[in-house]
C-alpha positions in Angstrom: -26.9 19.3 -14.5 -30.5 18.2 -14.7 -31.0 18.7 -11.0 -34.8 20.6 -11.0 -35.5 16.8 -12.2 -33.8 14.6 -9.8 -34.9 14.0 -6.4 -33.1 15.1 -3.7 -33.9 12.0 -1.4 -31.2 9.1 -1.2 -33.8 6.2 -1.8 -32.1 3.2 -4.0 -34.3 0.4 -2.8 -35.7 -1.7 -5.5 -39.1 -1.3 -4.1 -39.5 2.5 -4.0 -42.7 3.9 -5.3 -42.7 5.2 -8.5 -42.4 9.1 -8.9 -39.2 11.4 -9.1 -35.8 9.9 -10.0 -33.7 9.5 -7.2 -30.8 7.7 -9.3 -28.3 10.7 -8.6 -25.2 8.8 -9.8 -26.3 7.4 -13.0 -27.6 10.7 -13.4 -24.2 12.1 -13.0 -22.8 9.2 -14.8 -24.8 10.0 -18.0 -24.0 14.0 -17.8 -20.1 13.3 -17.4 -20.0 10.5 -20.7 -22.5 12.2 -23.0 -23.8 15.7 -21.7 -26.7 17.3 -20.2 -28.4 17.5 -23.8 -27.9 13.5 -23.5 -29.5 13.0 -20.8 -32.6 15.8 -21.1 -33.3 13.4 -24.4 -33.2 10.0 -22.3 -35.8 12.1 -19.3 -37.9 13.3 -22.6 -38.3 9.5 -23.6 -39.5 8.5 -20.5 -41.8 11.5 -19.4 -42.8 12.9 -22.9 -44.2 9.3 -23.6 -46.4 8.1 -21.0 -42.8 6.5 -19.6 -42.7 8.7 -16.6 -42.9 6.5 -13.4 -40.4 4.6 -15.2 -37.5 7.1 -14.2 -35.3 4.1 -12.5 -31.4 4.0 -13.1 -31.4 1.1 -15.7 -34.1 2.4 -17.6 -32.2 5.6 -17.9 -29.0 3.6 -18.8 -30.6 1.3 -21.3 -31.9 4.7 -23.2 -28.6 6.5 -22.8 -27.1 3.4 -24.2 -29.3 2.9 -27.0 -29.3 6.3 -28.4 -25.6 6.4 -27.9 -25.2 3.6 -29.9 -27.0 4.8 -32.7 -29.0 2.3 -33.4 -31.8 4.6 -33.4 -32.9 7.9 -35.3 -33.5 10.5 -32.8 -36.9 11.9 -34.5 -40.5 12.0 -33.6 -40.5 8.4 -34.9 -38.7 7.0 -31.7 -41.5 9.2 -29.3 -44.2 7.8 -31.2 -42.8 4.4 -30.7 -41.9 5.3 -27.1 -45.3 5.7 -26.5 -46.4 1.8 -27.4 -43.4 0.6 -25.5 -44.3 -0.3 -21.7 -40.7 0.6 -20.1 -41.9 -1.1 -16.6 -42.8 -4.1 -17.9 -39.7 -4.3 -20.1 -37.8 -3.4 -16.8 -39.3 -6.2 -15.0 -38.3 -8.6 -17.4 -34.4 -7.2 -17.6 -34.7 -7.7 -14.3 -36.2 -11.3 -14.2 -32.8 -12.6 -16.9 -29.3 -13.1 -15.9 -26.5 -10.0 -16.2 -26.6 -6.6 -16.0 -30.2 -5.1 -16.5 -29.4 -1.7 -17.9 -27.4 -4.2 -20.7 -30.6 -6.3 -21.3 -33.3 -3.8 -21.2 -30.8 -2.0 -24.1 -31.3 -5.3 -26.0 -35.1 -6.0 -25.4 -35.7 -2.1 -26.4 -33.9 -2.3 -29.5 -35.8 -5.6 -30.0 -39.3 -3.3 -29.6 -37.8 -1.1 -31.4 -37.0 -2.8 -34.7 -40.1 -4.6 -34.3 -38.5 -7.6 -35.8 -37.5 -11.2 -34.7 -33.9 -11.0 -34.6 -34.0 -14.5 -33.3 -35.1 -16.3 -36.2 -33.3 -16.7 -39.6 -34.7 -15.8 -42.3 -36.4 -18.6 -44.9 -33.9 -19.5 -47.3 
C-alpha cells in the first residue's frame, strides 16, 4: 500500500489544512478495487500537476473513478490537462450541488476534460 504517502493522523474534518492525505480508507478502498498501481496514477494526477493540496478523499475517488471508467487515455495528454484543471475549485463546486461529491466532481472532470458542452445539442 501507498502508505509513505498517506498521513498517519486521523483528521476527516472538512476544514483541515491542506497538506498530506489523511483519507486512510478511501485510500484502502481504492488499493482493494483497483490496485496500488491505481491509485499511485490517481496521487501522480494530483501531485505531478500542481494538484497537490488537493489530496482530499473525493478528489481521489472522482480520479479513480474516471480513469476506471475509461473515459480517458492515460498519456501525457491527461497530465498536461491536469495541469489547467483547478481540482479545489472543482471540489468546491461538487461540494456546493446535491449527491454524492466524489460522483459529481467525476462528472464536472470529465466535463473539463472533453472540453466540450455536453449540455447543449448540437445545431441541426
Amino acid at each position: 500500500m501507498a502508505s509513505a504517502v498517506v498521513d498517519a493522523a486521523d483528521n476527516r474534518t472538512s476544514g483541515r489544512p491542506a497538506g498530506p492525505c489523511s483519507c486512510k480508507a478511501t485510500v484502502r478502498a481504492i488499493v482493494d478495487d483497483h490496485g496500488e498501481a491505481h491509485l499511485a496514477l490517481c496521487y501522480r494526477l494530483c501531485t505531478e500537476t500542481g494538484n497537490g493540496l488537493e489530496l482530499h478523499a473525493a478528489t481521489l475517488q472522482a480520479i479513480s473513478n474516471l480513469i476506471y471508467t475509461g473515459a480517458v487515455t492515460v498519456d501525457s495528454a491527461l497530465f498536461d490537462a491536469f495541469d489547467r484543471i483547478d481540482l479545489g475549485r472543482l471540489r468546491a463546486l461538487a461540494r456546493a450541488l446535491p449527491g454524492n461529491s466524489a460522483d459529481v466532481l467525476t462528472g464536472l472532470l470529465y466535463m473539463a476534460l472533453d472540453r466540450r458542452d455536453v449540455a447543449l445539442r448540437a445545431a441541426a
